[in-house]
C-alpha positions as CSV (number, residue, x, y, z in Angstrom):
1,X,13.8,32.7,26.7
2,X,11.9,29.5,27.2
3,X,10.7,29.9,23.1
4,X,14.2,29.9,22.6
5,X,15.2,27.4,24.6
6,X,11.9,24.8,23.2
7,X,13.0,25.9,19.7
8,X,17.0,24.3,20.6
9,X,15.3,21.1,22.5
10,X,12.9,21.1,19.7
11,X,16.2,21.2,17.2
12,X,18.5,19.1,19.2
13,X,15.4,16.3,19.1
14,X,15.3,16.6,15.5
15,X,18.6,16.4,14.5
16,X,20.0,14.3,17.3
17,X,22.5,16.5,18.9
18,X,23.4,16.5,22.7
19,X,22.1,19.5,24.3
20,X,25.1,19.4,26.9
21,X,27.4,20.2,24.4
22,X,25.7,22.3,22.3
23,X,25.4,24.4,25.5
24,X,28.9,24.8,26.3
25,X,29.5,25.5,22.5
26,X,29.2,29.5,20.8
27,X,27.0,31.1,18.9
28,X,28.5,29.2,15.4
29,X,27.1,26.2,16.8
30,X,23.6,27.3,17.7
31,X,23.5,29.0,14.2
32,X,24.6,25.5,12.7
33,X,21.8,23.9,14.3
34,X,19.1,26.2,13.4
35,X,20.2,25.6,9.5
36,X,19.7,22.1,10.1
37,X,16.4,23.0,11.5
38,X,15.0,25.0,9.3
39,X,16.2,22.7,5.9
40,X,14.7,19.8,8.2
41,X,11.2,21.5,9.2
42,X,10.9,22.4,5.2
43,X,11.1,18.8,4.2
44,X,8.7,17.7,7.5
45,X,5.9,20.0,5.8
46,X,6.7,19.0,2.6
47,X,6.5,15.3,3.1
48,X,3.8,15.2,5.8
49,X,1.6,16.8,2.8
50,X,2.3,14.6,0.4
51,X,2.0,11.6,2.3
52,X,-1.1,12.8,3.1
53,X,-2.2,13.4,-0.2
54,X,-0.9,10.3,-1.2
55,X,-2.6,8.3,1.1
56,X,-6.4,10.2,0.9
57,X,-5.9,9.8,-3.1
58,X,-5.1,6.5,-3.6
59,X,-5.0,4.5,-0.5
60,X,-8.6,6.1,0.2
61,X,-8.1,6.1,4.0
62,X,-9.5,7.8,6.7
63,X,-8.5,11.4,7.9
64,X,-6.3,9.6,10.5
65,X,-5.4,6.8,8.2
66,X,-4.1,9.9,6.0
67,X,-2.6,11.6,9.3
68,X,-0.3,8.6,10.1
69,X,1.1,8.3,6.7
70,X,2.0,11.4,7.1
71,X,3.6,11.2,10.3
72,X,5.9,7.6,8.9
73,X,6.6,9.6,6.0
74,X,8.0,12.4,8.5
75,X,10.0,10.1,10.4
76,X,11.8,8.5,7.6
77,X,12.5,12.1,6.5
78,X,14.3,12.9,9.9
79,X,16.0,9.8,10.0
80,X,18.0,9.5,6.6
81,X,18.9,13.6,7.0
82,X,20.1,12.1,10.9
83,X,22.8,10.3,8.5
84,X,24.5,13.5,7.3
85,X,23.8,15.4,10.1
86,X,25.9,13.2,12.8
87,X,28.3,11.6,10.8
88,X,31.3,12.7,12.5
89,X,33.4,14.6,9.8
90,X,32.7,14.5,6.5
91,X,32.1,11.4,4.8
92,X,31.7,11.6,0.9
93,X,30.5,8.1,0.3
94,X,27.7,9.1,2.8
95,X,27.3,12.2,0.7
96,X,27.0,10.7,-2.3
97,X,24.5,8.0,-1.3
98,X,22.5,10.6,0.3
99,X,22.8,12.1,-2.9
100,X,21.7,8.8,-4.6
101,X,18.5,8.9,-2.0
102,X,18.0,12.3,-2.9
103,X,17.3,11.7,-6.5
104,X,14.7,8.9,-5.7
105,X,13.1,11.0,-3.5
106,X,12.7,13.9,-6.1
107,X,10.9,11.6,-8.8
108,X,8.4,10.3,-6.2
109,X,7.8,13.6,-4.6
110,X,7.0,15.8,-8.1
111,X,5.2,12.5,-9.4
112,X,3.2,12.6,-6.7
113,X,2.7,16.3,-6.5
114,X,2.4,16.4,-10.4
115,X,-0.2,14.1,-9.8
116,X,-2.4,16.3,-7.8
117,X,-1.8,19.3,-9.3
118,X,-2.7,18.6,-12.9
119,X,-5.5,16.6,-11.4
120,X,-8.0,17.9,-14.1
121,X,-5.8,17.7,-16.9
122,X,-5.2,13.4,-16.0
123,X,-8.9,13.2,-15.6
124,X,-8.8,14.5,-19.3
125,X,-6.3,12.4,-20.3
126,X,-7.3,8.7,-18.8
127,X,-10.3,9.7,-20.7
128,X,-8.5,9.3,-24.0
129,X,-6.8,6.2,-22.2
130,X,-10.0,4.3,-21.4
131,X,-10.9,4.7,-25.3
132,X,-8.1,3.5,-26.0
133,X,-8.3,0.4,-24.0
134,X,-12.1,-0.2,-24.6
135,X,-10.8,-0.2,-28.6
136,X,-8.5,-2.8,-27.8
137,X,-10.8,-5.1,-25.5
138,X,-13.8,-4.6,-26.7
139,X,-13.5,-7.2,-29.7
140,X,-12.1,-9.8,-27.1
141,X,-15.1,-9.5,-24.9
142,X,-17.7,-9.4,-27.6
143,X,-15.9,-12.4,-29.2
144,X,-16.4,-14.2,-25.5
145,X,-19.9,-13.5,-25.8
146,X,-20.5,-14.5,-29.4
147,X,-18.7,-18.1,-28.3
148,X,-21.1,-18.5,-25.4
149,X,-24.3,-17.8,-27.0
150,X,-23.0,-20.0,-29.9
151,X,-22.9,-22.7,-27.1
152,X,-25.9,-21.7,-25.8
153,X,-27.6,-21.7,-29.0
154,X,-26.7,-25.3,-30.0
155,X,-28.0,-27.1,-26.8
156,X,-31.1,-25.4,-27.5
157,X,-30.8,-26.7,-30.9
158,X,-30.1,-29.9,-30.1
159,X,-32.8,-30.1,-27.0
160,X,-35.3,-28.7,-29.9
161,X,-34.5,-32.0,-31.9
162,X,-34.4,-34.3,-29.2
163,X,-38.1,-33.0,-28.3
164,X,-39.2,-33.5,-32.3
165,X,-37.9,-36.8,-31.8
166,X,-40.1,-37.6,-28.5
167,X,-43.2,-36.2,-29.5
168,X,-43.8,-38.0,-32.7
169,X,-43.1,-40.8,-30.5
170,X,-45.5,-40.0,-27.9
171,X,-48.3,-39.2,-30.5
172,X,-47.9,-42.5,-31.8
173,X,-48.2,-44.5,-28.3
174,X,-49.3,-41.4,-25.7
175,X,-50.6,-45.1,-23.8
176,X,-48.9,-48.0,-22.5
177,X,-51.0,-51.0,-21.7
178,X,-49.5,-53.3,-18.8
179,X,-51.2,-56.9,-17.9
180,X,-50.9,-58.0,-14.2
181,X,-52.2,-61.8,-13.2
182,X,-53.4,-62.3,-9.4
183,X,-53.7,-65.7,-8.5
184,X,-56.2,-66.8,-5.9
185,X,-57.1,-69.9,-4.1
186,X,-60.2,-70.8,-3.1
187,X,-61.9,-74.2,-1.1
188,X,-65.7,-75.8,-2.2
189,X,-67.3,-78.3,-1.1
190,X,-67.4,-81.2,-4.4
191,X,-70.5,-83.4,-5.0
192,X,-70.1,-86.2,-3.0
193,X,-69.0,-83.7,0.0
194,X,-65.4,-83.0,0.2
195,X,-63.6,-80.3,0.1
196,X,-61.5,-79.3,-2.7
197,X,-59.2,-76.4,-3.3
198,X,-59.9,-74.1,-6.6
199,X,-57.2,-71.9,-8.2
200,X,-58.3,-68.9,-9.8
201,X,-56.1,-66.4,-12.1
202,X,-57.6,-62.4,-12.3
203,X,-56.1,-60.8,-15.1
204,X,-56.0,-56.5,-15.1
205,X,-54.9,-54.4,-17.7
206,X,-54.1,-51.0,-16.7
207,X,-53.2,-47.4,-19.3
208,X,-49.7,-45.9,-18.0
209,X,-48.5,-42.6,-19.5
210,X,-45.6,-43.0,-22.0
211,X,-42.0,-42.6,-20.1
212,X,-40.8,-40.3,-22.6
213,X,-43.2,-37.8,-22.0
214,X,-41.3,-37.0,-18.5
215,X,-38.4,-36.9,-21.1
216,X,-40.0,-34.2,-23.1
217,X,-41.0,-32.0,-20.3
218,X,-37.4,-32.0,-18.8
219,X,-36.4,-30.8,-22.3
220,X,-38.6,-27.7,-22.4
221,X,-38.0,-27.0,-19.1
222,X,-34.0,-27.0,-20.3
223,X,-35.0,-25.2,-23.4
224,X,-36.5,-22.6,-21.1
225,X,-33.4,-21.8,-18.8
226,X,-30.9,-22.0,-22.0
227,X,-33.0,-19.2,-23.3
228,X,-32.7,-17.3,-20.1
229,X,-28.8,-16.9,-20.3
230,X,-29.4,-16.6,-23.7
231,X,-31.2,-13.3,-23.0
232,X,-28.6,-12.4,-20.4
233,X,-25.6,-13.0,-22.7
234,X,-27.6,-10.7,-25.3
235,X,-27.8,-7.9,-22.7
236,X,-24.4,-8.1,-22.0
237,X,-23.4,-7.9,-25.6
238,X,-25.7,-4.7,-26.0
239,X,-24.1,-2.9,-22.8
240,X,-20.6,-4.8,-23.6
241,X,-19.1,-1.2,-24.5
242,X,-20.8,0.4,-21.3
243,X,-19.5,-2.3,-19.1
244,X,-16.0,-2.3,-20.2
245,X,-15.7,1.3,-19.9
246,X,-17.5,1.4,-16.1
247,X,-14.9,-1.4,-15.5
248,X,-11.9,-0.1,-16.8
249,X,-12.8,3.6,-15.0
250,X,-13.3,1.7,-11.6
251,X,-10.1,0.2,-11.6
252,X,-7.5,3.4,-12.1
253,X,-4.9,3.6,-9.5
254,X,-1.5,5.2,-9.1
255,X,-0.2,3.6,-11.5
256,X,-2.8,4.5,-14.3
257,X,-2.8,8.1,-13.6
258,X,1.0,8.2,-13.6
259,X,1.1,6.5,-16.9
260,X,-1.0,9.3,-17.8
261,X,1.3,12.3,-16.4
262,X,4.1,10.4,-18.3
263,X,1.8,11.1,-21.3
264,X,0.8,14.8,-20.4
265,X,4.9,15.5,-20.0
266,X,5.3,13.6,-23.4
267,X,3.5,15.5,-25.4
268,X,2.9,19.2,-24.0
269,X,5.7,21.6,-23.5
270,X,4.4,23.3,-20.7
271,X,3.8,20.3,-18.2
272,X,7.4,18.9,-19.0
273,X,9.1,22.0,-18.1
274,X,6.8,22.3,-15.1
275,X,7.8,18.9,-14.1
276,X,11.6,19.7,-14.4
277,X,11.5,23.0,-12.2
278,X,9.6,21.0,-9.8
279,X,11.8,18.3,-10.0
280,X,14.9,20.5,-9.5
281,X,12.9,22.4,-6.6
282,X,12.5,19.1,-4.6
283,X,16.0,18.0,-5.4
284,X,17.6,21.2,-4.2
285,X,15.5,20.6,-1.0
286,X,16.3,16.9,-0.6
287,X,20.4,18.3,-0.7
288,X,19.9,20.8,1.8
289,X,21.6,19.7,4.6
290,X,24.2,17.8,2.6
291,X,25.1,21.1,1.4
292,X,24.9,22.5,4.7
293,X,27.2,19.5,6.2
294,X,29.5,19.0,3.4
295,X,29.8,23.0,2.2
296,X,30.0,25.0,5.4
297,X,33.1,25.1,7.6
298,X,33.0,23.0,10.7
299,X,31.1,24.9,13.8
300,X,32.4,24.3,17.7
301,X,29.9,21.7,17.9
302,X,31.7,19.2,15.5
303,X,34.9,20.2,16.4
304,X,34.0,19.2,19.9
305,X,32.7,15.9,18.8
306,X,35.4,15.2,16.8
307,X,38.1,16.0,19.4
308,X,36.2,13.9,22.0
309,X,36.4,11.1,19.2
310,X,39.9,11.6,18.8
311,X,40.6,11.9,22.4
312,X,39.2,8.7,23.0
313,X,40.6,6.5,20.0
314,X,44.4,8.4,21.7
315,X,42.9,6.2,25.2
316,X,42.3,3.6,23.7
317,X,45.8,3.3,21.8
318,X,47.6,3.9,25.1
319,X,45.2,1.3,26.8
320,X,46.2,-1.1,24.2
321,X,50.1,-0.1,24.0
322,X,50.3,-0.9,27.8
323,X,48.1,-4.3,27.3
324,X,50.7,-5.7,24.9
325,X,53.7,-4.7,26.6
């Protein structure tokens, strides 16, 4: 009796009904409810694992990142089937919107699911995609890499002649000679005993390196580090291929492997019929309880609601009858 009775609290919680008057209703009503339970707890699992999934596959969380995607996904489950399920009466507009949601719903679930269950088969196919993409890129980057090394290449070029240029003049003068004058003065005695002041002029000549050699040793040492990229840039062209396929591999996402179901679907029989039944299996799901609200006669339970609407608008007409007179 208390399983039974957690199973209704556990229902009227999902669904939003009042226990109180689902207690003083008959057995139609607790049948009702355990419909609504039962479509509801389907699409909880359903949904929990593919938010899951979705979340471990292409968010890359953690195990609990993965658990609380799960969990939003759950809530946002139970609280757009809450919109059928306590409309009071039935509401078409409601039904069809719901119906609207339903549809959406159906494509991102069996993309999703489609996704993970012809895992292998994508892994096959983004392998054809990737070749195709390296074909199309791959001239690009190696004409990026031919354009640098072109640059490269002429600075070196130019550098070389630059360097022709100051060596021939540096053979010719290696030496510079420079002439400084110090001037001194200096106090003798003259002759007939005075003193006298003598200026005296010491010339020095002195060898200085030519400037341009500094010039020319700059220049090598440019020459040098322009050869360096050089090298990289020819690495780069000789793993260009490699690179572009390591890069292109690294950044697959949902989108990528989707493009590549679309593909799969495209072009093989099989998958697109599987996608269809699975499509139509999570659509049927999604319409559950619309079916259930909208198909089914009305239970105790929603003709009490109803009433107690009805009662209450009748109050408030004779409320507001009385006001006015």
């Amino acid at each position: 009796m208390k399983l039974k009775n957690l199973w209704i609290n556990l229902g009227c919680f999902l669904t939003g009904w009042n226990t109180e008057i689902l207690n003083s209703s008959t057995e139609a009503s607790y049948k009702q409810l355990k419909k609504y339970v039962s479509a509801l707890s389907i699409l909880i699992i359903l949904w929990s694992l593919i938010g899951y999934s979705f979340a471990q596959r292409y968010i890359h969380a953690p195990w609990w990142g993965c658990l609380i995607t799960a969990i939003i996904f759950v809530v946002i489950i139970i609280q757009i089937e809450r919109q059928i399920i306590l409309t009071v009466g039935t509401a078409r507009l409601m039904a069809v919107f719901r119906f609207i949601i339903a549809l959406i719903m159906a494509v991102l679930g069996s993309a999703i699911i489609d996704q993970i269950i012809f895992k292998e088969d994508i892994e096959k196919k983004m392998i054809e995609i990737v070749d195709r993409q390296v074909k199309e890129l791959l001239p690009l980057r190696v004409s990026e890499i031919d354009h640098s090394l072109q640059k490269l290449q002429t600075e070196i070029d130019s550098l070389q002649k630059r360097n022709t240029i100051l060596n021939e003049d540096i053979s010719k003068t290696p030496m510079f000679e420079t002439v400084s004058s110090v001037s001194t003065s200096e106090k003798v005695k003259t002759p007939d005993g005075r003193d006298s002041t003598v200026h005296r002029t010491t010339t020095t000549k002195n060898q200085i390196p030519n400037l341009k050699i500094v010039e020319r040793d700059y220049g090598l040492k440019r020459i040098e580090t322009v050869r360096g990229q050089t090298l990289k840039y020819d690495s780069l062209k000789w793993n260009v291929e490699e690179n572009l396929r390591t890069e292109l591999k690294s950044k697959q996402g949902f989108l990528e492997e989707l493009r590549a179901m679309i593909e799969i679907v495209l072009t093989r029989v099989e998958a697109l019929v599987f996608y269809i039944v699975l499509f139509l299996f999570l659509m049927s799901l999604e319409l559950f309880v619309v079916f259930s609200k909208i198909g089914d006669t009305k239970c105790d339970y929603d003709m009490i609601v109803e009433y107690q609407l009805n009662q209450k608008k009748k109050t408030l007409d004779l409320l507001s009858n009385k006001k006015i007179q």
